[in-house]
C-alpha positions as CSV (number, residue, x, y, z in Angstrom):
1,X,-30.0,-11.6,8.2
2,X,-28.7,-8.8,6.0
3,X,-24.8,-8.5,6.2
4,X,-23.5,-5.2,8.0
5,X,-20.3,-4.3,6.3
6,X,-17.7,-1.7,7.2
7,X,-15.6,-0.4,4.3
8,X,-12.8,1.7,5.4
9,X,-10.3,3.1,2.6
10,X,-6.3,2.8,4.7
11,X,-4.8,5.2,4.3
12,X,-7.9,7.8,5.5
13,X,-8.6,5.1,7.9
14,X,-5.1,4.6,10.6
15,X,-7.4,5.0,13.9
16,X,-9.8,1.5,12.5
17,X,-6.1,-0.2,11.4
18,X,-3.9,0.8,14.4
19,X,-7.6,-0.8,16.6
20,X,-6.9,-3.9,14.5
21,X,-3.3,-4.4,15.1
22,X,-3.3,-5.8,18.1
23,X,-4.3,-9.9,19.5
24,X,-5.9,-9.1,22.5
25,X,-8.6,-6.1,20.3
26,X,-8.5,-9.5,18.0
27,X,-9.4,-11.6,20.3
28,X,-12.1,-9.3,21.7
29,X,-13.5,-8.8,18.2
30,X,-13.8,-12.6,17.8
31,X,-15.3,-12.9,21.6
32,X,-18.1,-10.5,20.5
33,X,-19.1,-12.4,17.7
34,X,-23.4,-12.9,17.8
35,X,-23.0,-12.0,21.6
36,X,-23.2,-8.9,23.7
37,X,-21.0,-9.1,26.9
38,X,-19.2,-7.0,29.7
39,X,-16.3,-6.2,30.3
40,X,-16.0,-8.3,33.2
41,X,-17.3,-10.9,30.5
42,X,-14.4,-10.3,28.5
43,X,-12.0,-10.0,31.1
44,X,-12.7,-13.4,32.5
45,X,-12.8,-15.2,29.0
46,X,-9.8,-14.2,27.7
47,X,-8.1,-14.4,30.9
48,X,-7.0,-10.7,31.0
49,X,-6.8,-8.0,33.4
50,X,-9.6,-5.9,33.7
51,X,-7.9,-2.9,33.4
52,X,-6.5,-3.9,29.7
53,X,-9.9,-4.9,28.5
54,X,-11.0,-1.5,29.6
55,X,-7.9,0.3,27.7
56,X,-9.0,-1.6,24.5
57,X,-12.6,-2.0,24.3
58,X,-12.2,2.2,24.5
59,X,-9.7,1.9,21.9
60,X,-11.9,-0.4,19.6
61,X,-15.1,1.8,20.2
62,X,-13.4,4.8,19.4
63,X,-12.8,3.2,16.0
64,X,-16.2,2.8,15.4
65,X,-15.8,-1.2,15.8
66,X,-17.7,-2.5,18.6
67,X,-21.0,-0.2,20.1
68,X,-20.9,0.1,24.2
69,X,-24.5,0.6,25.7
70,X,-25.5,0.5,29.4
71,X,-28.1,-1.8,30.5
72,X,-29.5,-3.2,34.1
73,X,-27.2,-6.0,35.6
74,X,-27.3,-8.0,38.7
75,X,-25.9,-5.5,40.8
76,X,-26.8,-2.2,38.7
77,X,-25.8,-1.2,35.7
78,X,-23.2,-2.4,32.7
79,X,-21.7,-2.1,30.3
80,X,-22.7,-4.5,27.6
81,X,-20.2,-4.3,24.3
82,X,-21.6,-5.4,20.7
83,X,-20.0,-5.3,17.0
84,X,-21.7,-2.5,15.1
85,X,-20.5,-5.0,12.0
86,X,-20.3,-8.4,10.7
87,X,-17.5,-7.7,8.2
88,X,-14.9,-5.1,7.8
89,X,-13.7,-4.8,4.4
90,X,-10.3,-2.7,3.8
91,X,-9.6,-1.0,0.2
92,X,-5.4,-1.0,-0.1
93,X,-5.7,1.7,0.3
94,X,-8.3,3.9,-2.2
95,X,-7.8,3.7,-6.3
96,X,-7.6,6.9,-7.6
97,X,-8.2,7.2,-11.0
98,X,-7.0,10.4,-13.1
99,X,-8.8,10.5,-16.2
100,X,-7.0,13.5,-17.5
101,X,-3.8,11.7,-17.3
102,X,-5.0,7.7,-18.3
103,X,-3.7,5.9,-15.5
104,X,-5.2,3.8,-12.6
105,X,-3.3,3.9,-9.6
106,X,-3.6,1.8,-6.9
107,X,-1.0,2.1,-3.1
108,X,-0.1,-0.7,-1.1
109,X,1.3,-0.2,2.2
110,X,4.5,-2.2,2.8
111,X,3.3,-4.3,5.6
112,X,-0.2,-5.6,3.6
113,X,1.3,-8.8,1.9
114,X,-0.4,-11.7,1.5
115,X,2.4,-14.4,1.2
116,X,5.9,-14.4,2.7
117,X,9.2,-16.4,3.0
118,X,11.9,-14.5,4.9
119,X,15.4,-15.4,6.5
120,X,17.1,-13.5,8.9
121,X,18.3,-11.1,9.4
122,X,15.3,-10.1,9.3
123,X,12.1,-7.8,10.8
124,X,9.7,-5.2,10.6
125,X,9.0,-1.8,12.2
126,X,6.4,0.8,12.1
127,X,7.6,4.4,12.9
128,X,6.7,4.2,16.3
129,X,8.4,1.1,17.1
130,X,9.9,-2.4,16.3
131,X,6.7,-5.2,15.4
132,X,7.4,-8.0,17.0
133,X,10.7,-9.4,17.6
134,X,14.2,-8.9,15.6
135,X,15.4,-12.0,13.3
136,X,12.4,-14.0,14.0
137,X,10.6,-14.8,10.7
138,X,7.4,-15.9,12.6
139,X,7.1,-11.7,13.7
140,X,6.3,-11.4,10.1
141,X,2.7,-12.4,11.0
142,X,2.1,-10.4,13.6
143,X,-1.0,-8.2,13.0
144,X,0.7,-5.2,13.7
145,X,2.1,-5.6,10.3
146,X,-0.5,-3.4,8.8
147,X,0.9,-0.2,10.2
148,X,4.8,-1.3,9.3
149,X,6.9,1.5,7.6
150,X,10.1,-0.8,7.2
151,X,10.4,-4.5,6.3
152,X,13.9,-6.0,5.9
153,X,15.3,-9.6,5.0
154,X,18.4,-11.5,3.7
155,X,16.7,-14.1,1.7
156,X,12.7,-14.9,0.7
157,X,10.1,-12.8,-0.6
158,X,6.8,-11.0,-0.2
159,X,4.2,-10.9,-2.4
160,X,1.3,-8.2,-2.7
161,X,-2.1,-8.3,-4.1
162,X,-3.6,-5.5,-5.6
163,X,-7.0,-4.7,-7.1
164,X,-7.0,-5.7,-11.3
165,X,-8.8,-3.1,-12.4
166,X,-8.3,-3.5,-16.1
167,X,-12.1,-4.2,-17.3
168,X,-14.4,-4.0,-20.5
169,X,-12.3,-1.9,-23.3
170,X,-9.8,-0.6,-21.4
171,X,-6.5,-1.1,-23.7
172,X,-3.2,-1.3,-21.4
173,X,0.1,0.6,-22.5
174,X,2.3,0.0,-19.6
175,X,2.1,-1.3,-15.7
176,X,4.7,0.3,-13.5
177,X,5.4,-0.6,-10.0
178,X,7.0,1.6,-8.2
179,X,9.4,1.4,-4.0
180,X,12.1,2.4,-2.3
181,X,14.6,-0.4,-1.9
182,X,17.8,-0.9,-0.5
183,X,20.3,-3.8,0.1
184,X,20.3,-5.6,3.8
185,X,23.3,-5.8,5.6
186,X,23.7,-5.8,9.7
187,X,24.4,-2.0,10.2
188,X,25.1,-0.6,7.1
189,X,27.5,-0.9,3.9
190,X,27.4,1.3,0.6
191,X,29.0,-0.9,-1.3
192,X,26.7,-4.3,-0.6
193,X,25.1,-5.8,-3.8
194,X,22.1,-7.2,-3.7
195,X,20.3,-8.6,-6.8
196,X,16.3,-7.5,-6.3
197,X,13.8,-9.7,-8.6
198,X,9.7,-8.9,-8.8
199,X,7.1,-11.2,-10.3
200,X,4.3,-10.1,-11.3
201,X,1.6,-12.7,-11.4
202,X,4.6,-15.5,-11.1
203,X,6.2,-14.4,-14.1
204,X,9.7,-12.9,-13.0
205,X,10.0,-9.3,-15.0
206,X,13.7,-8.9,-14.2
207,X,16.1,-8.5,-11.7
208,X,18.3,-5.1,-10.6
209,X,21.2,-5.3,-8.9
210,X,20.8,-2.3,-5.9
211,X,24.7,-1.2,-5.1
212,X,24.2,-1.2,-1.4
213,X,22.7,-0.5,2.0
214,X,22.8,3.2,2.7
215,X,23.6,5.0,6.0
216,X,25.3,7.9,5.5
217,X,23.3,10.1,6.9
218,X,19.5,10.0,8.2
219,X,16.7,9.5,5.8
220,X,14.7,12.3,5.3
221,X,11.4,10.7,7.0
222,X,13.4,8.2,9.2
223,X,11.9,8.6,12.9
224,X,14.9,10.0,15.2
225,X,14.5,6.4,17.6
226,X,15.9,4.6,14.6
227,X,19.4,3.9,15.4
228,X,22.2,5.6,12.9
229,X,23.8,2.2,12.3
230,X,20.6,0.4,11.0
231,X,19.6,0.8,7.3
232,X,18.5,4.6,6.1
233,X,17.4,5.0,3.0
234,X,16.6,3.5,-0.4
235,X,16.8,4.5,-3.9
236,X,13.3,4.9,-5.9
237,X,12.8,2.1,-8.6
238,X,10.4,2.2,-11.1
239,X,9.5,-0.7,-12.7
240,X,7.8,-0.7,-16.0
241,X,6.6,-3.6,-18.1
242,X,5.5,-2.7,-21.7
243,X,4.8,-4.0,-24.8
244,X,8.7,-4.2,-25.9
245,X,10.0,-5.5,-22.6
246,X,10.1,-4.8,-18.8
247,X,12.4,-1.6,-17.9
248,X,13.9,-0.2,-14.3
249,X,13.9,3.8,-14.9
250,X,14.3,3.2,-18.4
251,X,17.4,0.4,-18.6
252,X,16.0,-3.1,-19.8
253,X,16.4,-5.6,-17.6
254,X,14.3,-8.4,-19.3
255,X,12.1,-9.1,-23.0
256,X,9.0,-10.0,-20.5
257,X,6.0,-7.9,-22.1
258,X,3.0,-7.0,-21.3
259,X,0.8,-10.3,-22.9
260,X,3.2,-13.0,-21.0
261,X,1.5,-11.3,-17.5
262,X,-2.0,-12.4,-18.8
263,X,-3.1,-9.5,-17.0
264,X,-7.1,-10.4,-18.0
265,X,-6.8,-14.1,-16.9
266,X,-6.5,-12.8,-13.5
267,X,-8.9,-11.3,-11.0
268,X,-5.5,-9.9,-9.1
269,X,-2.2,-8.5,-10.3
270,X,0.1,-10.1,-7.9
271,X,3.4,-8.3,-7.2
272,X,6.5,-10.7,-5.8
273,X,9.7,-8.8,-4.2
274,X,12.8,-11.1,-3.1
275,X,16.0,-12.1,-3.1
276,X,16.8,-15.5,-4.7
277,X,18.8,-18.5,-3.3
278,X,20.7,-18.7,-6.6
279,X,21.2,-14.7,-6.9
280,X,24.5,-14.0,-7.5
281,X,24.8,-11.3,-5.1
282,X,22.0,-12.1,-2.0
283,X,22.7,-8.8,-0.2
284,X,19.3,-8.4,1.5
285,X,16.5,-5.9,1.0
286,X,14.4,-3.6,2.5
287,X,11.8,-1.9,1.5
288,X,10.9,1.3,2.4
289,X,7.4,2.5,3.2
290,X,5.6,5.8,4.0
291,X,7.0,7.7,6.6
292,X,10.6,6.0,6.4
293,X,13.4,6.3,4.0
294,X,14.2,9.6,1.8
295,X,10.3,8.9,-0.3
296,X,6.7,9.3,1.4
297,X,5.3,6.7,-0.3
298,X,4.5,2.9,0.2
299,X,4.2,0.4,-3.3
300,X,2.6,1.9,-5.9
301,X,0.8,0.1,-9.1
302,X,0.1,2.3,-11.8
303,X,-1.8,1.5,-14.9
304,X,-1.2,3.7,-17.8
305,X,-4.1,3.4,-19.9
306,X,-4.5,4.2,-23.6
């Protein structure tokens, strides 16, 4: 049977990614697999109210990811519920390419990783609300994760994998990764350092100390039901690796160059962020994503291109 495949782009597709962040829409999802069934179906395999089932199968067919039809039942009509698709395939989030200006960027939202290890203090939030609970590393697999705005944690790491676009001829003069970071500290301090590494494909490119955990004043795009005392705002960090050494906004930080990332022996470029147990400063971090902080933006790869 031929494979029906839905390939949404994130950030032009919230409605299908907000559907997917939840367990019980999950658990539908997986219910419906090869099968149609009613809600009362549903409702009795899952052990859930029929009421909720109701509130999310709407939800889920309104994102286009299950198909309702009405057919004759036992005692009249039903609604039977189906899955439009087999596989749903999610670009982080669309490449862009701008030819006029040789790069190849890709965006990763902040709550996409696909390897973690965190210590508390610790948690996530999306702008609407808190995912999952406060200090419990476990939250940090919570599906919800894919709409987070705000991930904070005193020791660990997450690790991000984006697209490796470099094919055929395509000679690379720089990769730059680019977030808003701040230290971690409960409520806030200024003058908290924290000593921020990134790998990139498990080779560390440097570490930069960040002076602190800033909460002065509201960050520009931080939602008003964000408390005052909890972490603001970052500070924008470019990180640049070249073919001289990897740079943050221009300071060297390390003699790692392009050819020790063996960017072409990978089908991935893998991007690390964490604090280490030996740092000498473990302050924390967060890291800001779109819609939170004083930056609209999540992580951004960047491939300048000659």
């Amino acid at each position: 049977m031929e494979s029906r495949l839905l390939m949404i782009e994130a950030k032009e597709s919230l409605a299908v990614l907000s559907a997917l962040a939840s367990e019980p829409r999950l658990a539908i999802l997986e219910l419906l697999n090869n099968q149609k069934l009613n809600v009362n179906d549903i409702a009795k395999e899952l052990h859930l109210p029929q009421s909720s089932v109701s509130t999310n199968i709407k939800i889920l067919e309104e994102a286009g990811l299950i198909t309702v039809e009405v057919a004759a039942g036992k005692k009249g009509a039903q609604k039977l519920c189906s899955l439009p698709y087999d596989e749903v395939v999610v670009q982080l989030p669309g490449i862009r390419k701008e030819v006029s200006q040789n790069i190849i960027e890709v965006v990763m939202p902040v709550g996409l990783y696909t390897d973690f290890e965190v210590h508390p203090p610790c948690g996530l939030c999306s702008r609407e609300e808190i995912i999952g609970f406060l200090d419990v590393p476990e939250s940090f697999l919570n599906p919800k994760r894919a709409v987070a705005s705000l991930i904070w944690f005193e020791r660990g790491f997450v690790e991000y994998k984006f697209p490796n676009n470099l094919k055929g001829n395509i000679s690379l003069e720089r990769l730059e990764v680019s977030m808003e970071l701040s230290s971690e500290v409960p409520g806030t301090n200024s003058d908290w350092p924290s000593d921020i590494t990134v790998w990139i494909n498990g080779v560390e490119i440097g570490v930069w100390t960040c002076p602190g955990d800033f909460g002065d004043v509201r960050g520009k795009l931080t939602p008003m039901w964000w408390k005052l005392a909890g972490s603001q705002y970052g500070l924008l960090k470019n990180w640049n690796v070249t073919e001289t050494g990897t740079f943050v906004d221009g300071i060297k930080v390390s003699d790692v160059t392009l050819a020790e990332l063996n960017l072409r022996g990978h089908s991935s470029i893998k991007v690390r962020i964490g604090i280490q147990e030996n740092a000498v400063n473990v302050g924390g971090l967060n890291i800001f994503g779109a819609g939170f902080g004083n930056y609209d933006q999540d992580i951004v790869l960047t491939m300048y291109i000659q």
